[in-house]
mmCIF file of the N, C-alpha and C atoms, coordinates in Angstrom:
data_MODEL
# 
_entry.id   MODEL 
# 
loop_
_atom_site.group_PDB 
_atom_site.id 
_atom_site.type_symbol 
_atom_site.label_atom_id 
_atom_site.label_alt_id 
_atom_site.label_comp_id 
_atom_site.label_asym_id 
_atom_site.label_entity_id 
_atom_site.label_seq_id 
_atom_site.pdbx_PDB_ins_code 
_atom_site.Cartn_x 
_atom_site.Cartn_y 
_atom_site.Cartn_z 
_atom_site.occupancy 
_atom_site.B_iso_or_equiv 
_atom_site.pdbx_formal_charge 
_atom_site.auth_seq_id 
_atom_site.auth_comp_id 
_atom_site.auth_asym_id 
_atom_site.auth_atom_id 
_atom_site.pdbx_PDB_model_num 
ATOM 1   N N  . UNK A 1 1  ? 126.254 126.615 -7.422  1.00 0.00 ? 1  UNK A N  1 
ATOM 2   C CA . UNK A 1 1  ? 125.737 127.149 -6.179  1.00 0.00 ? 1  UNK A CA 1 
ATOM 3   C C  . UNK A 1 1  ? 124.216 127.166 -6.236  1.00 0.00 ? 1  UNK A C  1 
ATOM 4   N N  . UNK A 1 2  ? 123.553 127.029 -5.263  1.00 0.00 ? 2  UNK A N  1 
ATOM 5   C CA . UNK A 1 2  ? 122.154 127.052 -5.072  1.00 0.00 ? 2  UNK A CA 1 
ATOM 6   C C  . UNK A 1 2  ? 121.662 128.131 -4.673  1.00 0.00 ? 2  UNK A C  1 
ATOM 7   N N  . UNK A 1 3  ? 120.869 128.479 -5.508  1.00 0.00 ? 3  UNK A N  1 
ATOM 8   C CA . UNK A 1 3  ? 120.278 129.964 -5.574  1.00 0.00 ? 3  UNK A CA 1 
ATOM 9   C C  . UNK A 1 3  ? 119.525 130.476 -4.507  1.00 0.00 ? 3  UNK A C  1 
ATOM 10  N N  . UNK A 1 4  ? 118.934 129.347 -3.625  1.00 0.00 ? 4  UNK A N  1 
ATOM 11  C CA . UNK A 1 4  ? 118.353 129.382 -2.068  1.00 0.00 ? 4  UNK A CA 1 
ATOM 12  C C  . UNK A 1 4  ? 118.130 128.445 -1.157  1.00 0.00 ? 4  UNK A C  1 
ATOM 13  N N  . UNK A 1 5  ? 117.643 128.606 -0.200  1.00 0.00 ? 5  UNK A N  1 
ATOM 14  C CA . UNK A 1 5  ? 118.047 127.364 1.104   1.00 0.00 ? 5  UNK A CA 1 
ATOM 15  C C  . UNK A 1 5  ? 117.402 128.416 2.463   1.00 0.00 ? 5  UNK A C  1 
ATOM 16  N N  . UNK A 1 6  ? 117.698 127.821 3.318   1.00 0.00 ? 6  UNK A N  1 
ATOM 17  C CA . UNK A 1 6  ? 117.348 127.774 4.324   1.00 0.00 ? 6  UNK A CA 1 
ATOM 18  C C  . UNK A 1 6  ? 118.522 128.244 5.493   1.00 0.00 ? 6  UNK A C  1 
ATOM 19  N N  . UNK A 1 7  ? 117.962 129.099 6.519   1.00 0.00 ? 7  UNK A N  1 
ATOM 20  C CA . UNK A 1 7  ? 119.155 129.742 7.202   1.00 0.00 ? 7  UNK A CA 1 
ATOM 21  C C  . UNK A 1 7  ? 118.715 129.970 8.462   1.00 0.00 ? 7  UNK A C  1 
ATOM 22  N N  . UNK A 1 8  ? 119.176 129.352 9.674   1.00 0.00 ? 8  UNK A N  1 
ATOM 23  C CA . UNK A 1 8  ? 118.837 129.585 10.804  1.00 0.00 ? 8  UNK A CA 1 
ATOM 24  C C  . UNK A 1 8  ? 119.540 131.113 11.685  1.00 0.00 ? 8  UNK A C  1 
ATOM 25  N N  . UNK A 1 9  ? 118.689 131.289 12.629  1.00 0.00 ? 9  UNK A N  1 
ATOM 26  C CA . UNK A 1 9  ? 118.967 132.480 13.354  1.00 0.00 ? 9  UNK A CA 1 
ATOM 27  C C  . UNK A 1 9  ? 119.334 131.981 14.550  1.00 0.00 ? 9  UNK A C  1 
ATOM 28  N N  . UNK A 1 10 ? 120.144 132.241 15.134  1.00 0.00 ? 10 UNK A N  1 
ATOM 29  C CA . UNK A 1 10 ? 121.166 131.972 16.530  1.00 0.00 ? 10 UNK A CA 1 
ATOM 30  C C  . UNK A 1 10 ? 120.147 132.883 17.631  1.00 0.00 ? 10 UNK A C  1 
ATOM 31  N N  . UNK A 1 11 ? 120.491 132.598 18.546  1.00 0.00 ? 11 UNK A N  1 
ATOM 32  C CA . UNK A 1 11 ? 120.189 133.500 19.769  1.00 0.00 ? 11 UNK A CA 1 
ATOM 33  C C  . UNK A 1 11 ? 120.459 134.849 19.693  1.00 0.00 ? 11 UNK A C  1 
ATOM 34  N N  . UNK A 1 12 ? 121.433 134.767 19.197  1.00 0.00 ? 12 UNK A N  1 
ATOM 35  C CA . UNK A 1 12 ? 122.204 136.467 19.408  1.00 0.00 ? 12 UNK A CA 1 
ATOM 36  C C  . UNK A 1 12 ? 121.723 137.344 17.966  1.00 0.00 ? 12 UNK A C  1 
ATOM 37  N N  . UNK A 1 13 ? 121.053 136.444 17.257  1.00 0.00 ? 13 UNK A N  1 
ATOM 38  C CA . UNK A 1 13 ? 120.353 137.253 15.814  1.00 0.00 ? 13 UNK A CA 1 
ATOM 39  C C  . UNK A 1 13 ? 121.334 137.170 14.794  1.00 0.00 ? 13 UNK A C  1 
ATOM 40  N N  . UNK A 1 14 ? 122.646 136.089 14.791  1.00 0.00 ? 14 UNK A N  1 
ATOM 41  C CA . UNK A 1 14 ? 123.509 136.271 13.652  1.00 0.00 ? 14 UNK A CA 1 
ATOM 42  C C  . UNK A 1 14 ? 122.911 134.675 12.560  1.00 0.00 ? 14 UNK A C  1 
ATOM 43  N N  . UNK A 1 15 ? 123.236 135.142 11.448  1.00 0.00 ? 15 UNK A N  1 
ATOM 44  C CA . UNK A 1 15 ? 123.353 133.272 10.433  1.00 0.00 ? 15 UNK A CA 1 
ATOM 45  C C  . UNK A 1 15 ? 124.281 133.840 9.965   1.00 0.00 ? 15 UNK A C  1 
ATOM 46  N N  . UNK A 1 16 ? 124.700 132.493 9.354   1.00 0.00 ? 16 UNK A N  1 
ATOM 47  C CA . UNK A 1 16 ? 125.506 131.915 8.786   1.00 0.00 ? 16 UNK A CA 1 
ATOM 48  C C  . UNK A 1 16 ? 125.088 131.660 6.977   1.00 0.00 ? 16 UNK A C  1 
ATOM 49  N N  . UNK A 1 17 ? 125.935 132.758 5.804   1.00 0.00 ? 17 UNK A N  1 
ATOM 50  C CA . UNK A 1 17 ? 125.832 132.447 4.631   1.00 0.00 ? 17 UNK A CA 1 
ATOM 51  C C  . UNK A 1 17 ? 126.619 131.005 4.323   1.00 0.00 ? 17 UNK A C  1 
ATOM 52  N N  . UNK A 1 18 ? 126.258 130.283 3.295   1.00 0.00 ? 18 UNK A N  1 
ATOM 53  C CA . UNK A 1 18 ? 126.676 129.491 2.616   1.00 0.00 ? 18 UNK A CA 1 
ATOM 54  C C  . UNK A 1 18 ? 128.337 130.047 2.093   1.00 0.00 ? 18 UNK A C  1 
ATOM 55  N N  . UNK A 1 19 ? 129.585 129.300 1.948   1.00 0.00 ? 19 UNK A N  1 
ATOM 56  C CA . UNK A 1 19 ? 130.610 130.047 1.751   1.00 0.00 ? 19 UNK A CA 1 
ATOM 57  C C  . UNK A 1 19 ? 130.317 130.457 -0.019  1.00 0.00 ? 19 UNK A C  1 
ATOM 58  N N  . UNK A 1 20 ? 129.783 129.593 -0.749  1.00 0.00 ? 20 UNK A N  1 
ATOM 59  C CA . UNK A 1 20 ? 129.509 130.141 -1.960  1.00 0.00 ? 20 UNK A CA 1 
ATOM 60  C C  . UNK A 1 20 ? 128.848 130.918 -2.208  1.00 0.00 ? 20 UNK A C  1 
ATOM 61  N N  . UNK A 1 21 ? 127.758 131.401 -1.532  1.00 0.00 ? 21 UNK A N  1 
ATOM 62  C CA . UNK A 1 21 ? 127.204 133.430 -1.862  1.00 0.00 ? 21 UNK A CA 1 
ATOM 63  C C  . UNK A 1 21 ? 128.411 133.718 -1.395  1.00 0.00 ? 21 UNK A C  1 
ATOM 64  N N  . UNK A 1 22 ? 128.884 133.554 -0.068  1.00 0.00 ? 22 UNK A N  1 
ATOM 65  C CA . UNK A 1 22 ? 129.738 135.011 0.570   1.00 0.00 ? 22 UNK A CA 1 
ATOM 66  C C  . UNK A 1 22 ? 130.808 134.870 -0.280  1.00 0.00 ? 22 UNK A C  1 
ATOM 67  N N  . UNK A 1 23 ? 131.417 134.111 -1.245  1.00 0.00 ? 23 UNK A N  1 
ATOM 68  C CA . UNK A 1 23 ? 132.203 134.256 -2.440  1.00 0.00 ? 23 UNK A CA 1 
ATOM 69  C C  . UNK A 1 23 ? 131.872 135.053 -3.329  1.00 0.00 ? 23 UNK A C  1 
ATOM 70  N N  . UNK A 1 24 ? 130.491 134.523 -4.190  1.00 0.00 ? 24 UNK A N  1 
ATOM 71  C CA . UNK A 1 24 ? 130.131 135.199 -5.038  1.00 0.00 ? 24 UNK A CA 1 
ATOM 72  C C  . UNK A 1 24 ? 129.493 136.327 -4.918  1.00 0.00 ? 24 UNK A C  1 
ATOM 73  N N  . UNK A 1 25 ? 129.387 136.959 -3.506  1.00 0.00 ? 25 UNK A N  1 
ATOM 74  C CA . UNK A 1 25 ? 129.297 138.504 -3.541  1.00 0.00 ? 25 UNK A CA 1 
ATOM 75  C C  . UNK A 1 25 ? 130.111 138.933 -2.774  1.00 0.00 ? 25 UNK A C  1 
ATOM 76  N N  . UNK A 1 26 ? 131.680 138.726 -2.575  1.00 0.00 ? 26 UNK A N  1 
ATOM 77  C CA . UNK A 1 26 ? 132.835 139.004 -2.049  1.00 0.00 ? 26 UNK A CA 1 
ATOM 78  C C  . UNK A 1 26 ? 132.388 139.467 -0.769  1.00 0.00 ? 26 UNK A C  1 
ATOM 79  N N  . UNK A 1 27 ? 131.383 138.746 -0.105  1.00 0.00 ? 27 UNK A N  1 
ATOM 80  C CA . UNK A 1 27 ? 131.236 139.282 1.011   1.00 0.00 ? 27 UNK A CA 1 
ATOM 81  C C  . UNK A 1 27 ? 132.307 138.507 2.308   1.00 0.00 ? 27 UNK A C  1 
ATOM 82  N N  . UNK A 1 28 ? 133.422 138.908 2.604   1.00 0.00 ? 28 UNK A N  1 
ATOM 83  C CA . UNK A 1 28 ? 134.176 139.077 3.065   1.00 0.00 ? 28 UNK A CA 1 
ATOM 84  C C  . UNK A 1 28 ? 134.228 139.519 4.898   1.00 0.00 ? 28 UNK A C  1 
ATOM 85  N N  . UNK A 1 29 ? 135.304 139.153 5.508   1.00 0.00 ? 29 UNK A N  1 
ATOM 86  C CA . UNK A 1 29 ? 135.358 140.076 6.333   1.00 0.00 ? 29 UNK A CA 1 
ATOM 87  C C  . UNK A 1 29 ? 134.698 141.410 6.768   1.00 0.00 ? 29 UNK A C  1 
ATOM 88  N N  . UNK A 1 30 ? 133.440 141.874 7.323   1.00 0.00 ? 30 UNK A N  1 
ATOM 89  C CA . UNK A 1 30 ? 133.673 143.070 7.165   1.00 0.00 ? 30 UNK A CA 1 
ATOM 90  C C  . UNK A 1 30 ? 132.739 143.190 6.461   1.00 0.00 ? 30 UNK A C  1 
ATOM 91  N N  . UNK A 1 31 ? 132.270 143.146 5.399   1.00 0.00 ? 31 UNK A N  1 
ATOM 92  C CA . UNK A 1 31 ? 131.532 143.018 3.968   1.00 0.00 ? 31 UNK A CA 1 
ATOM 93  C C  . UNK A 1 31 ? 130.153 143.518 4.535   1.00 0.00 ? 31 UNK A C  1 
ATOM 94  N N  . UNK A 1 32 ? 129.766 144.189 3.964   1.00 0.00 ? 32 UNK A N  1 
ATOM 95  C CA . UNK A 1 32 ? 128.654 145.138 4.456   1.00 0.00 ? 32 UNK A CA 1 
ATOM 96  C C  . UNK A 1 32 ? 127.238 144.422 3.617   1.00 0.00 ? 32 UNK A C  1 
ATOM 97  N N  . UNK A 1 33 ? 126.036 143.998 4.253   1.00 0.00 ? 33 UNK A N  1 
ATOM 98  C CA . UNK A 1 33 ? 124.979 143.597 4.049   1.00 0.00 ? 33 UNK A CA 1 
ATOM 99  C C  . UNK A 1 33 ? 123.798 144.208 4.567   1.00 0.00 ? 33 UNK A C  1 
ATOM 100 N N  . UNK A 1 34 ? 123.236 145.033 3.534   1.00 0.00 ? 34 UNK A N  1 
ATOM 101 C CA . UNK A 1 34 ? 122.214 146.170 4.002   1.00 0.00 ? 34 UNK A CA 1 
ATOM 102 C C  . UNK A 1 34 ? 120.942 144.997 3.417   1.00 0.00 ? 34 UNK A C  1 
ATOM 103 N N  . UNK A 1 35 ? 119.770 145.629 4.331   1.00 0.00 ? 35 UNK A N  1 
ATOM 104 C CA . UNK A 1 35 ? 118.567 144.403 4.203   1.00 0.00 ? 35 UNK A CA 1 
ATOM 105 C C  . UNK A 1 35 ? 116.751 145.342 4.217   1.00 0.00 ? 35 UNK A C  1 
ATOM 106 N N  . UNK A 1 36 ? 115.967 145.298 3.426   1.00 0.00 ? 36 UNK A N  1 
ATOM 107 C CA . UNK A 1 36 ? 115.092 145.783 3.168   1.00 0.00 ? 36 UNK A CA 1 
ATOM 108 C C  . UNK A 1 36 ? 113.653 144.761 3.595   1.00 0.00 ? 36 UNK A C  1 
ATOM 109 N N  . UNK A 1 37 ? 113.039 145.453 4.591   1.00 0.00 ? 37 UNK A N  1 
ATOM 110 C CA . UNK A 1 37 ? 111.807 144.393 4.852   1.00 0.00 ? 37 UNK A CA 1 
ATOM 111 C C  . UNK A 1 37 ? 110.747 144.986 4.055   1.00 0.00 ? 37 UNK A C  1 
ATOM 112 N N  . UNK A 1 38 ? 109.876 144.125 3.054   1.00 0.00 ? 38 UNK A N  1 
ATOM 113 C CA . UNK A 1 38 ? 109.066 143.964 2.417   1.00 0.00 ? 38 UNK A CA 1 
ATOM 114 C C  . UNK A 1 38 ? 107.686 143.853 2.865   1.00 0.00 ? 38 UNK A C  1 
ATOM 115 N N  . UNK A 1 39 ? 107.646 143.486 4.027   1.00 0.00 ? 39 UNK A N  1 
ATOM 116 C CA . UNK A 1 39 ? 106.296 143.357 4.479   1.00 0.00 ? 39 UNK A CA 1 
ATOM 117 C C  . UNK A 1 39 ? 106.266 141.878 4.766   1.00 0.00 ? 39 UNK A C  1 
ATOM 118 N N  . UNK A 1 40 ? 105.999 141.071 3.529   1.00 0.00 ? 40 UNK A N  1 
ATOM 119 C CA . UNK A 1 40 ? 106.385 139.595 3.469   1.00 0.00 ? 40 UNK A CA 1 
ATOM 120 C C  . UNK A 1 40 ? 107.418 139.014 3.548   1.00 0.00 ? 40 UNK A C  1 
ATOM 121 N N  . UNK A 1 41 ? 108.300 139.680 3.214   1.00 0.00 ? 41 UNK A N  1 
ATOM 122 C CA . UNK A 1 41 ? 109.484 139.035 3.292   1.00 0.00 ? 41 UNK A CA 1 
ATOM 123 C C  . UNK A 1 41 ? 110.858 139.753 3.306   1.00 0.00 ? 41 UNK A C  1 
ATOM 124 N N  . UNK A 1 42 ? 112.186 139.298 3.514   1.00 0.00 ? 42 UNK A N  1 
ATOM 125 C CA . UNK A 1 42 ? 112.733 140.314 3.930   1.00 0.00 ? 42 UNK A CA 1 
ATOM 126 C C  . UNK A 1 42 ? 114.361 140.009 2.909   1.00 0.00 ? 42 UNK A C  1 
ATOM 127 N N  . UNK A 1 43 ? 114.633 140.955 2.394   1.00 0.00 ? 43 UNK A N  1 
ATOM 128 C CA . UNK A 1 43 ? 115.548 141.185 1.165   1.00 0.00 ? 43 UNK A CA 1 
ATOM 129 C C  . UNK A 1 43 ? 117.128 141.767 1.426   1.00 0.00 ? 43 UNK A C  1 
ATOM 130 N N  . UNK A 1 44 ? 117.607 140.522 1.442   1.00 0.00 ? 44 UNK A N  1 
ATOM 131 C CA . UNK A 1 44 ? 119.462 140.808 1.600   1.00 0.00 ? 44 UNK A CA 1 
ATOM 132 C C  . UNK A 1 44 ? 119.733 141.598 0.982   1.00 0.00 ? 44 UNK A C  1 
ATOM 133 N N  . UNK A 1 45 ? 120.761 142.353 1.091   1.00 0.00 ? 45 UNK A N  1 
ATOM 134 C CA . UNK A 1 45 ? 121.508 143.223 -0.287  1.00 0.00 ? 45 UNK A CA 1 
ATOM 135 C C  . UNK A 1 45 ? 122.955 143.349 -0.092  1.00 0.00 ? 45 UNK A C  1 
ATOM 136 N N  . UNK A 1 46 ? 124.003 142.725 -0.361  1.00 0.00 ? 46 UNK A N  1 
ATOM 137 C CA . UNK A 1 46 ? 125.366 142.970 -0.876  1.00 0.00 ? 46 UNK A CA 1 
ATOM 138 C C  . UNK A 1 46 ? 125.881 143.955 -0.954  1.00 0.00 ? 46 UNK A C  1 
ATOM 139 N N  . UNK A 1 47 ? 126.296 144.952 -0.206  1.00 0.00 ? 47 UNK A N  1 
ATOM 140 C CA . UNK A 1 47 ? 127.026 146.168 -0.414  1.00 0.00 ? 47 UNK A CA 1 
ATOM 141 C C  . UNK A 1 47 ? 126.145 147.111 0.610   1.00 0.00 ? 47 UNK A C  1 
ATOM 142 N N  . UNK A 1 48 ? 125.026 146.850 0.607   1.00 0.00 ? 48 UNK A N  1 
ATOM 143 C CA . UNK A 1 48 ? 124.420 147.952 1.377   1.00 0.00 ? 48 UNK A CA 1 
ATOM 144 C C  . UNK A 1 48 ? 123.006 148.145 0.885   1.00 0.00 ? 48 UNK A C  1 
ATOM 145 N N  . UNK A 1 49 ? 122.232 148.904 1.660   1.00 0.00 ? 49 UNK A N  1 
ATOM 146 C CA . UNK A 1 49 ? 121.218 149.239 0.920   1.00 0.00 ? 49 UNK A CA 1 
ATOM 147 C C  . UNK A 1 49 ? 121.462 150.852 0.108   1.00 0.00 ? 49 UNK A C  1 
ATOM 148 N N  . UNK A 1 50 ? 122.201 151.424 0.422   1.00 0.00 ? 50 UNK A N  1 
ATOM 149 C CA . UNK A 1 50 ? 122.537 152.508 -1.032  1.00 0.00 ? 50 UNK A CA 1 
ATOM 150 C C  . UNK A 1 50 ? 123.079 151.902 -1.987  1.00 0.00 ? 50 UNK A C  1 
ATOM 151 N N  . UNK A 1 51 ? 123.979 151.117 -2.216  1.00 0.00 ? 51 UNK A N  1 
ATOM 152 C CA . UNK A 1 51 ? 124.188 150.420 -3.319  1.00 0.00 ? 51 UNK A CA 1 
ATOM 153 C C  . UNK A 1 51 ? 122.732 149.759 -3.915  1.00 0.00 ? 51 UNK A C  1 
ATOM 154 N N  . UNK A 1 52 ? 122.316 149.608 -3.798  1.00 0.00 ? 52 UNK A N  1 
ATOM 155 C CA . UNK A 1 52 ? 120.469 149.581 -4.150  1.00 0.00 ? 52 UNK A CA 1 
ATOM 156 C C  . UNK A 1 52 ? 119.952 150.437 -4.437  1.00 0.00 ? 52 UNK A C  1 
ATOM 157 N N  . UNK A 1 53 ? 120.121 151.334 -4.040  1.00 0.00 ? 53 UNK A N  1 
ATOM 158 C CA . UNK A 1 53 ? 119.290 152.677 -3.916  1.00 0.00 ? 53 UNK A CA 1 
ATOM 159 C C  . UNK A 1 53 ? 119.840 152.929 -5.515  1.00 0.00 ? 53 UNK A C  1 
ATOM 160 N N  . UNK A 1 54 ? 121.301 153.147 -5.623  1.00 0.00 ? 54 UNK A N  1 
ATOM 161 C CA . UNK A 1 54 ? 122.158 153.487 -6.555  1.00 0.00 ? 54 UNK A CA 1 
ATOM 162 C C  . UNK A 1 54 ? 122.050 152.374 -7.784  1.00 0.00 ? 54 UNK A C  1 
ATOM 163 N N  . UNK A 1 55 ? 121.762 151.360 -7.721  1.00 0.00 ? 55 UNK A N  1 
ATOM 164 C CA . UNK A 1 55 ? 121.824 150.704 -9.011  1.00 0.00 ? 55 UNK A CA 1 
ATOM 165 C C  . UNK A 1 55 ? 119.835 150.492 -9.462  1.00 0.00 ? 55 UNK A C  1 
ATOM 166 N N  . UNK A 1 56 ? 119.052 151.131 -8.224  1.00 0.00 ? 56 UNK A N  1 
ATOM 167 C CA . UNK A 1 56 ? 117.894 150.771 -8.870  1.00 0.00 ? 56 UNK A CA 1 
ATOM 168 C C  . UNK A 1 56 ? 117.473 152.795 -10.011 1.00 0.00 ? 56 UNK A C  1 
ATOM 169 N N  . UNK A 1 57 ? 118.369 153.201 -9.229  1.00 0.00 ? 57 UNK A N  1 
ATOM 170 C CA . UNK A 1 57 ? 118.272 154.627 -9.663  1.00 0.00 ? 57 UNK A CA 1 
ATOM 171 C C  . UNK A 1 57 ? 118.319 154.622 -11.250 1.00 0.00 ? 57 UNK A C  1 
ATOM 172 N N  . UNK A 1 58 ? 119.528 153.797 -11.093 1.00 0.00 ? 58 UNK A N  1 
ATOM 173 C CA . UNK A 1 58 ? 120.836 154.039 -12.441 1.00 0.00 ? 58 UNK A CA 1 
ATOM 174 C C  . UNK A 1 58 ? 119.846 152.961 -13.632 1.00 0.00 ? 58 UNK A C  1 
ATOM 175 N N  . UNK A 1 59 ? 118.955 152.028 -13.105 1.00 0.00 ? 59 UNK A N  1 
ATOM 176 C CA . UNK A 1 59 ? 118.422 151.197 -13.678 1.00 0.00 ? 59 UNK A CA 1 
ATOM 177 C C  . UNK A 1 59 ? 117.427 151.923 -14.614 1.00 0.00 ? 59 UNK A C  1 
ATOM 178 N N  . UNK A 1 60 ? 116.680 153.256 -13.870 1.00 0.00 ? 60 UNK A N  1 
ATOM 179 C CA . UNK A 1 60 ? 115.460 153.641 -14.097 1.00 0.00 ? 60 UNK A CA 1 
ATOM 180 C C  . UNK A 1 60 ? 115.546 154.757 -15.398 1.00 0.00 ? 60 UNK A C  1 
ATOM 181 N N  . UNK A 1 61 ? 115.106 154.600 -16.424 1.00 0.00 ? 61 UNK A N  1 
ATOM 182 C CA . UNK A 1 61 ? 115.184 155.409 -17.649 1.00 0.00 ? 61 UNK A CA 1 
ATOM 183 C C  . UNK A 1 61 ? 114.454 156.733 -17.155 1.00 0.00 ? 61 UNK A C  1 
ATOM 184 N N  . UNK A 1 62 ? 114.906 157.658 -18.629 1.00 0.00 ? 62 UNK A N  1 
ATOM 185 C CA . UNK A 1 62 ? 113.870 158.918 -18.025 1.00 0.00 ? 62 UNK A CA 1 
ATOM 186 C C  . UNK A 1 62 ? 112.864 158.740 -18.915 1.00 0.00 ? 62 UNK A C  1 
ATOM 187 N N  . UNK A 1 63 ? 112.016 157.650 -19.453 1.00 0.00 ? 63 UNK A N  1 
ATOM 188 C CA . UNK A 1 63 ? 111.151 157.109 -20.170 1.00 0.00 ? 63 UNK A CA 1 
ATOM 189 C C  . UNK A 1 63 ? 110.109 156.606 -18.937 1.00 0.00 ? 63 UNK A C  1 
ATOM 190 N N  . UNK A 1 64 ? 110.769 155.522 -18.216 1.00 0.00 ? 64 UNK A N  1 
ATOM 191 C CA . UNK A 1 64 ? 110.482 155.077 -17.442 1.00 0.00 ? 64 UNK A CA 1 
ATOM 192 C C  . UNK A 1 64 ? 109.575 156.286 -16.059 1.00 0.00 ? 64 UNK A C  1 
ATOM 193 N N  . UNK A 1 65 ? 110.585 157.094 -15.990 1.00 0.00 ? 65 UNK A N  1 
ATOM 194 C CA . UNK A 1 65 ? 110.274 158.116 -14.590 1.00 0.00 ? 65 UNK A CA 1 
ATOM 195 C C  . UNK A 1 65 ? 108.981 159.157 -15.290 1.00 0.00 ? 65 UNK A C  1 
ATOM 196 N N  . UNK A 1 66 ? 109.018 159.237 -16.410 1.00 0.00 ? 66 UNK A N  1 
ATOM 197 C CA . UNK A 1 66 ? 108.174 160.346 -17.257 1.00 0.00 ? 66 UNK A CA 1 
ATOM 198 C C  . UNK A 1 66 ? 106.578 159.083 -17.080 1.00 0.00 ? 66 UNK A C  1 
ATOM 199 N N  . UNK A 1 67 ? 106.519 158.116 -17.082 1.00 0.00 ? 67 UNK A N  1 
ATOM 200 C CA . UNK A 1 67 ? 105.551 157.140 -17.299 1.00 0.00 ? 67 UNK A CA 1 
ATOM 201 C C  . UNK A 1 67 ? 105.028 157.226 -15.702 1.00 0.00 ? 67 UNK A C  1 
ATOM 202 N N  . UNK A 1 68 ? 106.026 156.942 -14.902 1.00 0.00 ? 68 UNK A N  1 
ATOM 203 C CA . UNK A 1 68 ? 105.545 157.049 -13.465 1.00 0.00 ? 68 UNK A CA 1 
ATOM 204 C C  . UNK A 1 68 ? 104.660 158.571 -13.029 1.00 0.00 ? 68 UNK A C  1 
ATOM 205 N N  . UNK A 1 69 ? 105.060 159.519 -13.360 1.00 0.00 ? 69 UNK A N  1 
ATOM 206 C CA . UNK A 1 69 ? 104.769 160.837 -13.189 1.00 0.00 ? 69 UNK A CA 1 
ATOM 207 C C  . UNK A 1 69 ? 103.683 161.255 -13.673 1.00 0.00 ? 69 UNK A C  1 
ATOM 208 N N  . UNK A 1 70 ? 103.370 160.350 -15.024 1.00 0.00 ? 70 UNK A N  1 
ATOM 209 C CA . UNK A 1 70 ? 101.665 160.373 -15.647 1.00 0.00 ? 70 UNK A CA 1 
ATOM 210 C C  . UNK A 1 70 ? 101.455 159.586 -15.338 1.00 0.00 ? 70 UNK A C  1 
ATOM 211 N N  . UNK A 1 71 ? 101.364 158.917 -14.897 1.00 0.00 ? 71 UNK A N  1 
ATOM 212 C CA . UNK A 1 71 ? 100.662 157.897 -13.928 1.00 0.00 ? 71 UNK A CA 1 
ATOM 213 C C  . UNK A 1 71 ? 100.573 156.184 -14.775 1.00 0.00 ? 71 UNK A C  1 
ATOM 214 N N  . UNK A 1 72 ? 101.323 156.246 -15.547 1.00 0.00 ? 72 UNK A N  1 
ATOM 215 C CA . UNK A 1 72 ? 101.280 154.774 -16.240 1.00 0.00 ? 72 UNK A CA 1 
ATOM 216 C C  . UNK A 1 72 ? 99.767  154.836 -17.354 1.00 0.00 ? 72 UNK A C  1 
ATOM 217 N N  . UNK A 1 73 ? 99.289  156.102 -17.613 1.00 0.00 ? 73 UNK A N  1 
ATOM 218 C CA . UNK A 1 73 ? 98.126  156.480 -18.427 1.00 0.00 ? 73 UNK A CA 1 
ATOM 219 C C  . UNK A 1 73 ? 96.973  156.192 -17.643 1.00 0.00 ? 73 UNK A C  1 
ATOM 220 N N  . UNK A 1 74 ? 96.982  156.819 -16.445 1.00 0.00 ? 74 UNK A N  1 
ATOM 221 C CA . UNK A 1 74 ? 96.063  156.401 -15.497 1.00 0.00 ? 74 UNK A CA 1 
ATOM 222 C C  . UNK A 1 74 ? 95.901  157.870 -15.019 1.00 0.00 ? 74 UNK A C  1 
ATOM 223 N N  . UNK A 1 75 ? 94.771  159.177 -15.286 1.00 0.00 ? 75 UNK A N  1 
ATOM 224 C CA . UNK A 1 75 ? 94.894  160.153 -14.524 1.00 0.00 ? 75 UNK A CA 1 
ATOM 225 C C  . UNK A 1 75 ? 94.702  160.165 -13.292 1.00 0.00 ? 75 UNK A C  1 
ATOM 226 N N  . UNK A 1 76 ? 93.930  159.236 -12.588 1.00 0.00 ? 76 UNK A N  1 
ATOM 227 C CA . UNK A 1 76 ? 93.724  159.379 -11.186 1.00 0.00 ? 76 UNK A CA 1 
ATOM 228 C C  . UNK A 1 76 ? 95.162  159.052 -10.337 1.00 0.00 ? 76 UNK A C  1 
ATOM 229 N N  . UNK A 1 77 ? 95.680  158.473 -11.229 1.00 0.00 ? 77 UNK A N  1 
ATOM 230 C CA . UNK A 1 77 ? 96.985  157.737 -10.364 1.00 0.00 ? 77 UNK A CA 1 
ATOM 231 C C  . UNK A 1 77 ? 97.480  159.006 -10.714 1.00 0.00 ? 77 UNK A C  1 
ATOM 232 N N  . UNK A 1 78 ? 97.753  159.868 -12.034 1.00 0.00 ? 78 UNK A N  1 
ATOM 233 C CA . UNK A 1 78 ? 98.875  160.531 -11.437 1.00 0.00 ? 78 UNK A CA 1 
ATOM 234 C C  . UNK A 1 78 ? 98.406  161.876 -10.691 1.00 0.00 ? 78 UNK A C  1 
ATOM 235 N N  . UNK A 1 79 ? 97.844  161.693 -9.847  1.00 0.00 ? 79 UNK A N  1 
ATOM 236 C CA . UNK A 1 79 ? 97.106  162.892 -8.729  1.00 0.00 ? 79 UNK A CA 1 
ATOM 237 C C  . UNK A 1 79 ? 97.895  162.464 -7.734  1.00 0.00 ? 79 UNK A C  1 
ATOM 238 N N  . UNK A 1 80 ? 98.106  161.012 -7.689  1.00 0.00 ? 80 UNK A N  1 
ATOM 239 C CA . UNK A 1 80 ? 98.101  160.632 -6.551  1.00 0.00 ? 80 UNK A CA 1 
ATOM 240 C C  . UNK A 1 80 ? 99.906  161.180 -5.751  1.00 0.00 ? 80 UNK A C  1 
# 
């Protein structure tokens, strides 16, 4: 399967996935596709955007969140 391509928008605002994503993310009937705009560009998501929410959560160490909170060793940042 090809990891990207090109996808036109209809009148009515629907496209059309390739049948091999909507396989390989059982997106189905029904199949729920939550989508995040970036500014530049704009980001599908498979399940939803809480399922995102939920696996970027689950991703994030408490190493990680303790680093964000001091600011990455940056005091001005962590004022911010």
């Amino acid at each position: 399967m090809e990891s990207s391509g090109d996808l036109r928008v209809s009148s009515r605002g629907q496209m059309s996935l390739p049948a091999a994503a909507r396989t390989r993310w059982e997106l189905t009937d029904g199949g729920e596709v939550g989508y995040v705009d970036l500014g530049d560009a704009l980001l599908l998501v498979p399940g939803g955007v809480e399922a995102l929410r939920r696996r970027v959560l689950n991703a994030v160490t408490d190493a990680d969140w303790e680093a964000a909170a001091s600011g990455f060793g940056d005091p001005d940042l962590a004022n911010e």
